[in-house]
C-alpha positions in Angstrom: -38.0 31.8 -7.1 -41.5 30.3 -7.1 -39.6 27.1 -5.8 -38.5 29.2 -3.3 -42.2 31.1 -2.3 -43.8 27.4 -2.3 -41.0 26.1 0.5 -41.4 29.1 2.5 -45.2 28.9 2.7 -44.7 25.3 3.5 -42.3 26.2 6.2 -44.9 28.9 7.9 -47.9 26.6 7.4 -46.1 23.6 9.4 -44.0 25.5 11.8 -47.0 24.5 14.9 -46.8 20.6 13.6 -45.2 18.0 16.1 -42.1 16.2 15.4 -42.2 12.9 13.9 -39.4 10.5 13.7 -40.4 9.7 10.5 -40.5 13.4 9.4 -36.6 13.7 9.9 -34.8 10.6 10.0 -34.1 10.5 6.4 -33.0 13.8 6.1 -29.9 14.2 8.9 -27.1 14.4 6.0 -24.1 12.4 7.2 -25.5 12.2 10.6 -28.2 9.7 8.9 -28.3 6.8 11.2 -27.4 3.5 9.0 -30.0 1.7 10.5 -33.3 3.9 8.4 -31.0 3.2 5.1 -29.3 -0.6 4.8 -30.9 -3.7 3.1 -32.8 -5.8 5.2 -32.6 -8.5 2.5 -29.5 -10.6 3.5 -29.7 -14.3 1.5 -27.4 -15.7 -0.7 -27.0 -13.2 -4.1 -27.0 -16.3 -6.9 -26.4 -15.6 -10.5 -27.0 -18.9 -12.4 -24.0 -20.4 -14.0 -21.5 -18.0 -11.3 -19.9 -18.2 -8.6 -18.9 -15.5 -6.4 -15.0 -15.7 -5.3 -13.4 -12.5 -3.9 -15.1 -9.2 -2.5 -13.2 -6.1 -1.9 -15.4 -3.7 0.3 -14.9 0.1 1.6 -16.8 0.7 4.8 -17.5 3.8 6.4 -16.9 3.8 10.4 -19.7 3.0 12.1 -22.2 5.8 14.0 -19.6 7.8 16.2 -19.4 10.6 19.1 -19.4 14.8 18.2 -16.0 16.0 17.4 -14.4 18.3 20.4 -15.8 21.0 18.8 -19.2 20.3 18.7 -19.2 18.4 22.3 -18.1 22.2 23.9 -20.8 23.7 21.8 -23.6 20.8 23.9 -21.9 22.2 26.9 -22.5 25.9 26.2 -24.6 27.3 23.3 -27.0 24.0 24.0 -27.0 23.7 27.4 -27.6 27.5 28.0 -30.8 27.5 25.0 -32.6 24.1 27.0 -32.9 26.5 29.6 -33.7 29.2 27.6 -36.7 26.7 25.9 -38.0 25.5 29.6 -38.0 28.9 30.7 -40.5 30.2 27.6 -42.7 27.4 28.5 -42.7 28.1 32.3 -44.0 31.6 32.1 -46.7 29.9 29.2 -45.3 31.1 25.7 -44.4 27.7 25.2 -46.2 25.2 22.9 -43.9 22.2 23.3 -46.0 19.1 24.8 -45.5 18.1 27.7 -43.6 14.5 27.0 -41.1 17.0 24.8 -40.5 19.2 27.5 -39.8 16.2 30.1 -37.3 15.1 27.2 -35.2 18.6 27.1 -35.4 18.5 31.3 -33.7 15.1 31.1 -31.1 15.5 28.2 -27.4 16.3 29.5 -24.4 15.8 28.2 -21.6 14.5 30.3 -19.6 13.4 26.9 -15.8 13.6 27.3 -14.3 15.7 24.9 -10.8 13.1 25.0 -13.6 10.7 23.4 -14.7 13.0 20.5 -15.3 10.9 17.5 -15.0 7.5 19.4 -17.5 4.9 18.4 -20.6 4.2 20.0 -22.5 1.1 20.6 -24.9 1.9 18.0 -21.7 2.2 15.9 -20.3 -1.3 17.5 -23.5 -3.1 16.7 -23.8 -1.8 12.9 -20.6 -3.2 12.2 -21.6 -7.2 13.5 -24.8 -7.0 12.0 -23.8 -5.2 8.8 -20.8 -8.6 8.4 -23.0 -11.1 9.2 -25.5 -10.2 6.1 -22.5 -9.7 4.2 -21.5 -12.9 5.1 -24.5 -14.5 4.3 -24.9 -13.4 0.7 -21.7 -14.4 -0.6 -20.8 -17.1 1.4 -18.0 -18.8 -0.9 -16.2 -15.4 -1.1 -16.2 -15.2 2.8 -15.5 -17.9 4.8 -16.3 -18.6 8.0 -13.3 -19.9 8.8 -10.7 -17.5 9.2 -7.3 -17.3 7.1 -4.6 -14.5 7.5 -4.0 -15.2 3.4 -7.4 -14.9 2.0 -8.8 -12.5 4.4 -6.9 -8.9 4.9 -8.4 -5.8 7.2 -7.3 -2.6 7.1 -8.3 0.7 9.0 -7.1 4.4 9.4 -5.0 5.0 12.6 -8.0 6.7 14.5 -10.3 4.9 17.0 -13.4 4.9 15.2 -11.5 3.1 12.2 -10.1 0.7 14.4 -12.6 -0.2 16.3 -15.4 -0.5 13.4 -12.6 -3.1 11.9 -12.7 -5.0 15.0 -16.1 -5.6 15.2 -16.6 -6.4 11.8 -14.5 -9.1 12.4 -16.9 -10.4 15.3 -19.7 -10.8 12.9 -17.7 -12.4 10.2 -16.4 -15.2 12.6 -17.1 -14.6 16.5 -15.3 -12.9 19.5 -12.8 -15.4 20.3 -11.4 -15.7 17.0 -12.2 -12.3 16.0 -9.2 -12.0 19.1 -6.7 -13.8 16.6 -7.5 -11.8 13.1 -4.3 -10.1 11.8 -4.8 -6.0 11.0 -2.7 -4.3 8.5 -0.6 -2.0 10.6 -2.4 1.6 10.7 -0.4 4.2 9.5 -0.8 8.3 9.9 0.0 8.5 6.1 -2.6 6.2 4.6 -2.3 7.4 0.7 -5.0 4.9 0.1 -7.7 5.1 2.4 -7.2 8.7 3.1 -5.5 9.9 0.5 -7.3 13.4 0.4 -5.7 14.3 3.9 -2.4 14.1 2.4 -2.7 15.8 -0.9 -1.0 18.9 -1.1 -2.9 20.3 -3.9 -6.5 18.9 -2.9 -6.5 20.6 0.4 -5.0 24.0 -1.2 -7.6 24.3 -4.4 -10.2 22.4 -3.0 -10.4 21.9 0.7 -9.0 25.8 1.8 -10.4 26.7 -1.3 -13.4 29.5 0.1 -14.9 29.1 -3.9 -15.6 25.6 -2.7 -18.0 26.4 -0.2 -19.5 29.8 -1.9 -22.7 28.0 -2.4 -23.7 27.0 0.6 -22.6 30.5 2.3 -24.8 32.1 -0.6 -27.6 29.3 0.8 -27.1 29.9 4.7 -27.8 34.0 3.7 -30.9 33.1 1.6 -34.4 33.8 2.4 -35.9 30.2 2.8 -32.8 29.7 5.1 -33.5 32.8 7.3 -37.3 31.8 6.9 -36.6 28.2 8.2 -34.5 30.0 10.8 -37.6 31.5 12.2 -39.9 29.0 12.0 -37.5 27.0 14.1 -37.2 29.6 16.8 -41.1 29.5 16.7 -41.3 26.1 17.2 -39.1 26.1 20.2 -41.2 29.4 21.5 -38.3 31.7 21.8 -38.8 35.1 21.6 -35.4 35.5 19.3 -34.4 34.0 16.0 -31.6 31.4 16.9 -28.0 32.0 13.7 -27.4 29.4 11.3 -24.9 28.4 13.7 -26.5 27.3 16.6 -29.5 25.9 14.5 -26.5 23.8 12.4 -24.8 22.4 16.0 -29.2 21.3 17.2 -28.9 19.6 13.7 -25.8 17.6 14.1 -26.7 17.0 17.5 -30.3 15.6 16.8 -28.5 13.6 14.2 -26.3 12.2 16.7 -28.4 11.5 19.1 -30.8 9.8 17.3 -28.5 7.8 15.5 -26.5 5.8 18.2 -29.9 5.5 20.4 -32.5 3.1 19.2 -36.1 4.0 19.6 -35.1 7.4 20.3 -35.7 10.6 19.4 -33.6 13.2 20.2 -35.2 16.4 22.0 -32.8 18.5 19.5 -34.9 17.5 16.5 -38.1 19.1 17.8 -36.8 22.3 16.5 -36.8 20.2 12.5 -40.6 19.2 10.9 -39.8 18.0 7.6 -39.2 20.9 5.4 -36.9 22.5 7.9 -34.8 18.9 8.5 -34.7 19.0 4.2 -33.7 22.8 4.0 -30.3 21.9 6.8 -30.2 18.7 4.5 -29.5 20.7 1.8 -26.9 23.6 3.1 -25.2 19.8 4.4 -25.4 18.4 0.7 -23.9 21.8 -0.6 -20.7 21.4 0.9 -19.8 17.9 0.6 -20.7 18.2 -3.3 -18.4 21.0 -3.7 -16.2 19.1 -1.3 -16.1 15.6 -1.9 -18.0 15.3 -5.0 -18.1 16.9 -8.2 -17.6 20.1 -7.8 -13.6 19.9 -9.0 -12.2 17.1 -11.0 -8.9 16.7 -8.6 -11.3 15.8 -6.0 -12.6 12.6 -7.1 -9.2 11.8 -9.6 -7.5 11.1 -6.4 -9.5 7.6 -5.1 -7.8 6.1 -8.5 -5.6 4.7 -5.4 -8.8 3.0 -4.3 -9.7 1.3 -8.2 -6.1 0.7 -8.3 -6.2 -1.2 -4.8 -8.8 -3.1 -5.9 -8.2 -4.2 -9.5 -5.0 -5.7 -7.5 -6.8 -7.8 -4.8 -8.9 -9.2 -7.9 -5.8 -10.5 -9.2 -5.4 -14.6 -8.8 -3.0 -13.8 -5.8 -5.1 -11.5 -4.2 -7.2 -12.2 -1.1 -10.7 -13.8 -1.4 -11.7 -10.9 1.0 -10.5 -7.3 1.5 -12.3 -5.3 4.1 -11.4 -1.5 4.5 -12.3 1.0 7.4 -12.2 4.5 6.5 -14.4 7.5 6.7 -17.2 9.9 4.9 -14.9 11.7 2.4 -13.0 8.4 1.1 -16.5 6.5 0.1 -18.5 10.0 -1.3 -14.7 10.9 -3.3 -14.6 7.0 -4.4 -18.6 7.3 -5.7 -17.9 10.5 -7.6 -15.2 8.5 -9.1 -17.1 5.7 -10.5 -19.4 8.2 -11.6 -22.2 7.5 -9.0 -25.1 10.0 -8.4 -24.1 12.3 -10.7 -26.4 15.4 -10.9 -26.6 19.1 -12.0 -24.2 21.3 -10.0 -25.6 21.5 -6.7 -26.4 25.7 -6.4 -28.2 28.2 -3.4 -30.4 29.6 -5.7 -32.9 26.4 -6.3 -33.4 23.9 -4.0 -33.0 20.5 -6.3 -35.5 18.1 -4.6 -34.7 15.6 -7.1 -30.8 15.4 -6.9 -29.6 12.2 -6.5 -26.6 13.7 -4.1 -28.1 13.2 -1.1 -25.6 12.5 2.0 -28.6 11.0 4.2 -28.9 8.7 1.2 -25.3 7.9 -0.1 -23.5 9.1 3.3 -25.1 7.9 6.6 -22.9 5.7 9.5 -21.4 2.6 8.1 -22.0 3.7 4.7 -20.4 1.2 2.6 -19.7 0.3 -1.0 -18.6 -3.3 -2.0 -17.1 -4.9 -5.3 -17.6 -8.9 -5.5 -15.9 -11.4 -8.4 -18.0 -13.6 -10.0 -16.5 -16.8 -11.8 -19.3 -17.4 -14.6 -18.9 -20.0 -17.6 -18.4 -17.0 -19.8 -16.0 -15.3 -18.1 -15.5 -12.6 -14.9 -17.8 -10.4 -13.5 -18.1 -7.8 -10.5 -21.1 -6.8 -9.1 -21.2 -3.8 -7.1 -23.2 -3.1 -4.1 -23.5 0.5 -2.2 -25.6 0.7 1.4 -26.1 -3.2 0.9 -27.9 -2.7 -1.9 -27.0 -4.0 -5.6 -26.8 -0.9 -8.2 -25.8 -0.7 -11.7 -22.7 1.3 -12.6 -23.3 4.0 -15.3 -20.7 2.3 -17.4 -22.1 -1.3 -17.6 -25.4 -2.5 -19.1 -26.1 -4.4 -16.3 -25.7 -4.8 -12.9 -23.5 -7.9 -13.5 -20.7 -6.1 -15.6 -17.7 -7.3 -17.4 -14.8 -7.0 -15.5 -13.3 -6.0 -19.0 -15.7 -3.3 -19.0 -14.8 -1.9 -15.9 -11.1 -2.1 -16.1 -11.1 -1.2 -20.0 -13.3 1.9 -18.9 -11.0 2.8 -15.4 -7.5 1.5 -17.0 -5.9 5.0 -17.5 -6.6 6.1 -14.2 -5.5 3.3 -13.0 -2.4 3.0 -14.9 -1.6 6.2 -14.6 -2.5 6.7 -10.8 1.3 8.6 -9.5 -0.2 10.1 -6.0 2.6 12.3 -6.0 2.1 13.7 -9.5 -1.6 13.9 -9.0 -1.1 16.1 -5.4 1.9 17.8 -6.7 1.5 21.4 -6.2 2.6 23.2 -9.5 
């Protein structure tokens, strides 16, 4: 409770503060554009005495449109409250600045909803720059020269998927040949990059489960939400307090908009200073952990069709470089299943500022997660990667681990990884 007293002071003292970029862009959930998060470092990754010979790599699509959903909800709820905002300000209740206010008398939103969840150019431009560093750090286990046998590409049958594959491909080599790569044929039952979708049991005890999101219901009824709730109306200057709803669609959409335009703020976010940005954070964390994280054991026991896929492609068949496109709840279940930021139980009644499940961390566009064989004189190794960045699995000493370690450590799951058993309703 004093957790609780000490946020919501902080809310009221802050609530007349302007918005700064800087206040918010880390804390947009899975709206997190991947451009605040990846590794600027991009040279070769040498360990002496090893050479690195295959990579197998799980990207998430790059930054995308609203669903249909939340495009109607732009074209009503928002649309109606920026007139609602400019209207406060015109009779002088207002306290917006003036640049602010030219920003919400500009935005529009002529967004089709027959595009929802289409990439964007932001989303286009992550994916060539994020293969090109790639590319540059282990060179040997990606050629520039392209190969239909030691290269394979695989994506979800949805536009974003597809279309994040493509591009990848035009950083890897260039557009020309990028025309001539071969794509493993999509397929609206993909058991292993979206497995979840198609698992009886998941979506039954987990998914349309309402225990599963108890905790952040419990959370969007608490004080410091209905406190933050307020201090956001304030901050726009309305004379009402705006429901978790329409303050959750301003979130999402400031997420959105900030993420596929460079160098741009959008005039949604002005609502958010930084403890209200980390309170929506939250109430976003608290579903995906119940969701697509630890919260139930089924959840993460499905991506064993993910370790499975790639203990395969390591084998001395496999290809030197598999690349596959998928989406938010493949890469967070496929962390909780190598045992990745593993905290307490995420709960509504204290706000765990230290929890290393944080979607704007582990979850933003193009999130990705990347295995890579190393031949050493001593033997194999695979070093793992996650936003670009090299981390140390929880069951290795190091962040160049056996690969007897890991496959000694993951071999039952793998072994024993029937789909149909594990998704079998009883």
């Amino acid at each position: 409770m004093l957790l609780y007293s000490l946020m919501i002071f902080y809310i009221v003292l802050n609530s007349s503060f302007s918005i700064k970029i800087e206040d918010i862009s880390k804390h947009l959930g899975t709206r997190t554009p991947y451009r605040f998060r990846y590794n600027k470092e991009d040279s070769k990754i040498i360990y002496p005495r090893c050479k690195d010979t295959k990579i197998w790599m799980v990207v998430r699509h790059g930054t995308r449109l609203p669903s249909a959903k939340d495009i109607l909800g732009m074209n009503t709820v928002l649309k109606d409250l920026k007139h609602e905002i400019l209207m406060q300000h015109k009779i002088g209740k207002g306290s917006l600045s003036s640049e602010q206010l030219e920003d919400f008398e500009k935005w529009s939103n002529n967004l089709e909803i027959e595009k929802e969840k289409y990439l964007t150019y932001e989303g286009q431009n992550e994916m060539i720059l994020l293969a090109e560093r790639t590319q540059k750090r282990f060179p040997n286990a990606i050629r520039k020269e392209y190969n239909n046998k030691t290269f394979e590409f695989r994506y979800t049958a949805t536009q974003r998927a597809q279309q994040s594959a493509r591009y990848f491909t035009v950083g890897l080599f260039d557009r020309k040949i990028s025309q001539q790569v071969v794509f493993a044929p999509a397929t609206k039952i993909d058991m292993v990059l979206r497995f979840y979708k198609h698992c009886d049991k998941w979506q039954k005890q987990v998914k349309k489960n309402s225990s599963t999101y108890k905790e952040q219901k419990i959370f969007g009824n608490s004080e410091l939400m209905n406190k933050t709730l307020e201090s956001i109306s304030q901050r726009l200057s309305l004379n009402r307090t705006l429901s978790l709803d329409t303050v959750v669609l301003m979130f999402k959409i400031c997420g959105y908009e900030t993420a596929w335009r460079k160098n741009h703020l959008s005039p949604w976010c002005y609502g958010f200073d930084r403890s209200g940005a980390e309170v929506l954070e939250y109430y976003i964390d608290l579903k995906h952990y119940w969701l697509d994280g630890y919260g139930y054991n089924l959840t993460s026991q499905q991506a064993c069709m993910l370790m499975k896929n790639l203990f395969e492609k390591f084998s001395e068949d496999g290809p030197n470089a598999t690349f596959l496109f998928a989406h938010s709840g493949t890469l967070l279940k496929l962390l909780t299943h190598i045992e990745m930021y593993k905290t307490r139980a995420l709960k509504a009644d204290t706000m765990d500022v230290h929890r290393t499940w944080r979607t704007s961390n582990i979850d933003c566009f193009a999130s990705n997660l990347a295995f890579v064989l190393y031949k050493c004189e001593d033997g194999d190794y695979i070093l793992t990667l996650h936003q670009e960045r090299i981390i140390k699995l929880p069951m290795c000493e190091k962040e160049l681990c056996p690969i007897k370690t890991l496959w000694n450590y993951f071999k039952d799951s793998i072994n024993n990884c029937d789909i149909g058993d594990i998704c079998r309703l009883d």
